[in-house]
C-alpha positions, 0 to 999 in steps of 0.5 A: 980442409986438406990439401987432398980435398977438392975444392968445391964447384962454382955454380954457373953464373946465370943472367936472372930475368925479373920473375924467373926461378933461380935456378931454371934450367938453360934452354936446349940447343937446337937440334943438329940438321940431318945432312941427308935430309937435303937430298932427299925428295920433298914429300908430296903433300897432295898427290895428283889423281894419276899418282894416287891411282898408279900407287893404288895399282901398284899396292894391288899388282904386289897384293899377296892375292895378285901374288898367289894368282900370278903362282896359281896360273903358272903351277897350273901350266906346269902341273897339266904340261904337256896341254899347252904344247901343241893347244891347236891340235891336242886335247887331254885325256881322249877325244871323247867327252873333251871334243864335246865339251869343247863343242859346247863352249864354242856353241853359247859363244856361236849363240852370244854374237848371234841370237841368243834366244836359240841357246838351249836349241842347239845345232846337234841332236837335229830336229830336238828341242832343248838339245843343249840341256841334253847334258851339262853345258859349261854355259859360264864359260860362254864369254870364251866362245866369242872368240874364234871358230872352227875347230883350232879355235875350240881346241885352243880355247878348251886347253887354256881353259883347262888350265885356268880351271886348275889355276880358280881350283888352286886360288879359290882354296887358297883364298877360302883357307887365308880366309879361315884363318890359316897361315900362307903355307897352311893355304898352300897346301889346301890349294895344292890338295883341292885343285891337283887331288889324284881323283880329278885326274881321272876327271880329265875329260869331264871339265865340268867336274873339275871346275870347281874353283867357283865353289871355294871362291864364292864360299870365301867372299862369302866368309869375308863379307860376314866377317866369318872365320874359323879360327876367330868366329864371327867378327861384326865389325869385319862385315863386307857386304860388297864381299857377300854381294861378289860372293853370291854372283859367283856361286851363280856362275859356278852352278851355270856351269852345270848342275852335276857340281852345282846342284849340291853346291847349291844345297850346302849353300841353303844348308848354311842359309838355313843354319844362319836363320836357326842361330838368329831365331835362337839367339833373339838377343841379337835383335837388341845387341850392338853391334848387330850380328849382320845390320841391314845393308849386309842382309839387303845384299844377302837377298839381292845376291841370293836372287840372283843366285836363285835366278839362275839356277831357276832359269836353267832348270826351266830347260833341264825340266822341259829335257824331262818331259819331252823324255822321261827316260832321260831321269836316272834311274836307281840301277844306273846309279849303283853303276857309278857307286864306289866302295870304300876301297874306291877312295883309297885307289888312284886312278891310271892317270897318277905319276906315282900310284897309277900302276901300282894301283892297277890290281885295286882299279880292277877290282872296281869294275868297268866304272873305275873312272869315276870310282877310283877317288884317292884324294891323297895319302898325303892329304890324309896324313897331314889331316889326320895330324890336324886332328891332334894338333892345329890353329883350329879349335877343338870344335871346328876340329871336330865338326870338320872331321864328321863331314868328311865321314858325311861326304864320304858315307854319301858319295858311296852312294848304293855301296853304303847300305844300299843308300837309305839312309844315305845318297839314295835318301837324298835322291828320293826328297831333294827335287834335281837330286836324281838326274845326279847318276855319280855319287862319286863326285861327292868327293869334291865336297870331301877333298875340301874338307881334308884340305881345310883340316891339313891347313890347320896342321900345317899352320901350327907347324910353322906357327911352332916353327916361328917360336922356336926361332924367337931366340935365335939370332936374328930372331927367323927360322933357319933356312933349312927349317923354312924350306922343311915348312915347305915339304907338305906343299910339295909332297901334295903336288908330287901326289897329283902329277899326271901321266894324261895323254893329249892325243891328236883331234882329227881335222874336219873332213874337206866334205862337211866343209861345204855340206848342206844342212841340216846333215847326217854323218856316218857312221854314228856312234856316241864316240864319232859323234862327238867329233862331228860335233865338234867339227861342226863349229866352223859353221854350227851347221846343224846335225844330226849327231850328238852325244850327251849324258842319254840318247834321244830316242828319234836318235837312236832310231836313225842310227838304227835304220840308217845301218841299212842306208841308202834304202827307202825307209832310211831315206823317207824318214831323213826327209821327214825330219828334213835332212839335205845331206847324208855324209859317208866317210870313207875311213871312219865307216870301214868295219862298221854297219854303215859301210855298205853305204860307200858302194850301194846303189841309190837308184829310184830314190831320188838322191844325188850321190857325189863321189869325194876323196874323203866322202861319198855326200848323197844330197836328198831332194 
């Protein structure tokens, strides 16, 4: 060996037990203690009651659905200011039909602390029976009644709930779409599209139309219960039967909002009822499979919850039958609806309400006729571009794609009512077989159904977008879309919003005349007109007197006759057939009967009819003995 060789290594001497290998390996050192691990809190084995139900509230309160309700309130605000202003003393869009929707949320609150077996015989339309059924009711927002009366508390209580209904819209569609198995942006953009379309604008004072955030909500649990998605079919072991169960209660409170909505609400529901059962006689192998396709505790909750579903819907259309047959005419008839039938133009015009497309739209609306509030059904151009991109590109399948694509064909085709050849086959096919289905006189409304359907196809688009967004990131560094390309992500949603930004009016709702304070009832304001009458009504909350007047969606016929003899008011046919129906008091308003039929009233004689005639700053009040 040469000096340049190194010399060779020395085993380590190790200590040889009796038995043990010559080699063993020696034993691993202890590892070294973390020197944070002495400040830190020791884990809490078993957290007290308190602690798990304060983490289980803070988990719930962070949730990305209580995130997406607390986003769904605020947008709401903003997006129908100026309605939370002055709320005690505005309302949106006129003093028409919101004063008497306003009346009607206050009157099922009057009936809940009072005697509720008198709910469908209203204070209005005196001496008629089952007038609170004369029109669509709002009855689900009757828990809202219960507090306050009078006039200031009707106007707050309608103005907070416009904004919650545009807050349920944009929730319920958004929880639907997530439901799917759309990406948060996707369901953004469905909630924007479905609770702020330019057409509901036009639908201001019709709260009964715009809420429709029930119909999405209820179709989401319901998907959720069964463990349905669109983007990944049906998954058994997904089931929620408690989630079916929420589902079918609240497509009940949806439909007790009215039957103009809820009516077809309730048949697309029996349409996928029925499809289910189809698929199940069809595919008999599932009564062999594992897992079962719904197992019996979801089907037992189906049934509870479609009862209950069924009773409801029965139980107000007891009283909505009765309102037939105590008058016929009520029935709509073949001519009314093409009154409120639109064209396919109809659905490319935005009604005057809408920021950016109400004036330029203005040659289109009058094209459309006088009917051109409930004709005028953009649901946006933005909304269809990005749907028509979910045709070509999207987390949906092909198939969905498609049968999603025909329905909105099918919503539109039927919301054209008499426009689409005449309606047979079509809307008016519907109206001859579907029992409910001709006290519907708004073929337009359909669009709701049609807005839903746009909104789901945009979310798939919108979902692959960012999906694609995601993946061209993967080999940045870090690995996360650039801001810029995030916030691009954002565009569809605002752009959506930007198409339903109003220019509504919120005019101020006359006080209650000092008179009708203190009048006697059952009384007879003039003049009486269907818009008059509105405000008596809702005048009227203060004490829910009963009246005369009233408005609905058809005059009764001992109304009309009264306005009609009372032109002539005091004279002994007007005053003998107010005693017969038993009135107390007729009240002349001095400003609002000038220029009318019923202003002779203020100065004509009374003698020899047996009145008392009491001169007021704002009333002549005659008191029948």
């Amino acid at each position: 060996m040469n000096g340049t060789d190194a010399a060779p290594a020395k085993e380590p001497t190790t200590v040889k037990e009796p038995g043990a290998p010559r080699h063993a390996a020696p034993e691993p050192e202890p590892a070294a203690e973390d020197a944070f691990a002495r400040f830190s809190p020791a884990p809490e084995e078993n957290p007290t009651g308190f602690r798990r139900v304060l983490r289980g509230t803070r988990r719930a309160l962070v949730h990305e659905w209580a995130l997406a309700a607390y986003a769904s309130v605020v947008l709401a605000v903003l997006m129908t200011w100026p309605t939370m202003r002055y709320p005690a003393y505005t309302i949106p869009q006129d003093t028409g039909d919101p004063t008497l929707q306003a009346w009607q949320m206050a009157w099922s609150g009057h009936v809940l602390k009072t005697d509720w077996s008198q709910l469908w015989h209203s204070n209005s339309f005196y001496p008629e029976k089952y007038s609170f059924a004369f029109s669509d009711t709002l009855l689900g927002y009757a828990p809202a009644g219960l507090f306050g009366t009078g006039l200031e508390a009707a106007l707050i209580r309608y103005n907070v709930m416009y904004v919650l209904l545009h807050a349920l819209a944009f929730f319920g569609a958004y929880v639907l779409v997530r439901q799917l198995g759309s990406g948060k942006t996707g369901a953004a953009v469905a909630g924007a599209a479905f609770a702020y379309a330019p057409w509901r604008l036009a639908q201001a004072g019709h709260m009964h139309v715009m809420s429709v955030g029930g119909i999405a909500l209820a179709l989401a649990m319901l998907a959720r219960g069964h463990g349905y998605s669109l983007r990944h079919g049906y998954q058994p072991d997904k089931r929620r039967p408690g989630w079916a169960l929420a589902g079918w209660l609240v497509a009940g409170w949806q439909i007790s909002l009215g039957f103009g909505i809820g009516l077809p609400f309730a048949y697309v529901l029996a349409t996928i009822v029925l499809v289910c059962l189809v698929s199940y006689l069809i595919h008999r192998k599932w009564i062999w499979s594992e897992p079962k396709p719904f197992g019996w505790k979801l089907l037992s909750f189906d049934a509870v919850g479609g009862l209950i579903f069924a009773a409801v819907g029965g139980l107000m259309a007891l009283a909505y039958f009765k309102v037939i047959e105590l008058h016929p005419y009520a029935e709509r008839s073949d001519v009314e609806v093409g009154w409120y039938s639109p064209p396919l133009l109809g659905f490319f015009t935005s009604p005057a309400q809408s920021m950016p497309w109400g004036e330029a739209h203005t040659g289109a609306r009058e094209s459309l006729g006088w009917a051109a509030g409930e004709t005028s059904l953009l649901p946006g151009f933005v909304l269809y571009g990005l749907a028509f991109a979910g045709l070509v590109m999207s987390v949906w399948k092909l198939r969905p794609r498609l049968l999603l694509f025909g329905g909105v064909v099918l919503t539109i085709v039927l919301a054209m009512g008499t426009k689409f050849f005449g309606g047979r086959p079509g809307y008016m096919t519907l109206y001859d077989i579907l029992p409910g289905w001709s006290g519907i006189r708004t073929p337009g409304r359909l669009v709701i159904w049609t807005t839903l359907l746009l909104a789901i196809l945009a979310a798939g688009a919108v979902t692959a977008f960012v999906e694609q967004a995601r993946t061209v990131s993967v080999d940045r560094v870090p690995s996360r879309p650039h801001p810029l390309l995030r916030l691009a992500t954002l565009i569809p949603v605002v752009l959506v919003l930007m198409e339903g930004l109003n220019v509504t009016e919120h005019p101020v709702v006359p006080l209650q005349p000092a008179s009708m304070a203190t009048a006697q009832g059952p009384m007879l304001v003039l003049p009486s007109d269907p818009l008059m009458d509105m405000k008596v009504m809702v005048w009227s909350t203060d004490r829910m007197t009963p009246i005369v007047n009233g408005n609905s969606g058809f005059t009764p016929a001992t109304l009309g006759e009264i306005r009609e003899l009372c032109k002539t008011f005091p004279d002994q046919a007007s005053v003998d057939r107010l005693r017969t129906l038993g009135v107390k008091t007729v009240l002349v308003l001095r400003e609002e009967v000038k220029g009318t039929p019923y202003e002779a009233a203020l100065t004509a004689p009374a003698d020899g009819l047996g009145l008392q005639r009491t001169e007021a700053q704002d009333a002549v009040v005659f008191t029948l003995n």
